[in-house]
N, C-alpha and C positions, 0 to 999 in steps of 0.2 A: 151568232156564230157565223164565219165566213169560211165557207169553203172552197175550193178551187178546181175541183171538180165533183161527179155528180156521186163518182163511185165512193164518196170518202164521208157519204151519208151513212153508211154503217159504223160510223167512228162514234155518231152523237149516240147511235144504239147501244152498243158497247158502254160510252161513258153512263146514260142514264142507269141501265143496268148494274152498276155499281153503287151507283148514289143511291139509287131508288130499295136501298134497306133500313132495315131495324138496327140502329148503333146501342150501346151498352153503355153510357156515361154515370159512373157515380152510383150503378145502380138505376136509374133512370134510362128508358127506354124512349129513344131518339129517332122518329120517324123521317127519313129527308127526302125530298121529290127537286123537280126542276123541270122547267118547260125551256125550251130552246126554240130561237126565230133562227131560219139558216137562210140566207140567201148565197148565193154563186157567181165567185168573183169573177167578171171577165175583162177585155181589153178595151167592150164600146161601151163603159159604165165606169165613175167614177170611186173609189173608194168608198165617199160621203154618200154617195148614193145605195151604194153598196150595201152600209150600214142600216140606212134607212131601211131600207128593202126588210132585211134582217130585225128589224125592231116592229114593223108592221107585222112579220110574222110570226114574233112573239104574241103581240097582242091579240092576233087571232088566235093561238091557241088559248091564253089566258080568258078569253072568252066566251070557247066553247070546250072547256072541260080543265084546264092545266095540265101536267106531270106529262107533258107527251113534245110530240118534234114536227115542223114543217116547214117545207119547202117553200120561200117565198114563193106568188104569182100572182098575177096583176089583178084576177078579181079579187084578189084579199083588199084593195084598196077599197072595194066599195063599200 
């Protein structure tokens, strides 16, 4: 996920919050989570880079735990 500024980190709150229930299919109860990598788009960073950023910080939450949200930053590369 790219955001474009930092206030707009309560967006991924709000969306998880809604995913993160119990759905009702068929009778069958449908549990759905999601982890979100967010990095922060600016003007001395390329898109590609961008994304990367944001796919690194996915994978640190996948992990250490899933179903949660974080802010790229550089020690996540290590």
């Amino acid at each position: 996920m790219i955001i474009f500024d930092t206030d707009n980190t309560s967006i991924v709150k709000r969306r998880m919050d809604r995913i993160n229930k119990m759905f009702n299919i068929n009778s069958n109860g449908l549990n759905l989570s999601f982890s979100a990598g967010i990095s922060i788009y600016n003007k001395d960073k390329t898109i590609h880079e961008t994304i990367e950023e944001a796919d690194v910080a996915l994978y640190y939450i996948k992990k250490n735990g899933k179903n949660n949200s974080a802010i790229y930053n550089r020690k996540m590369k290590k």
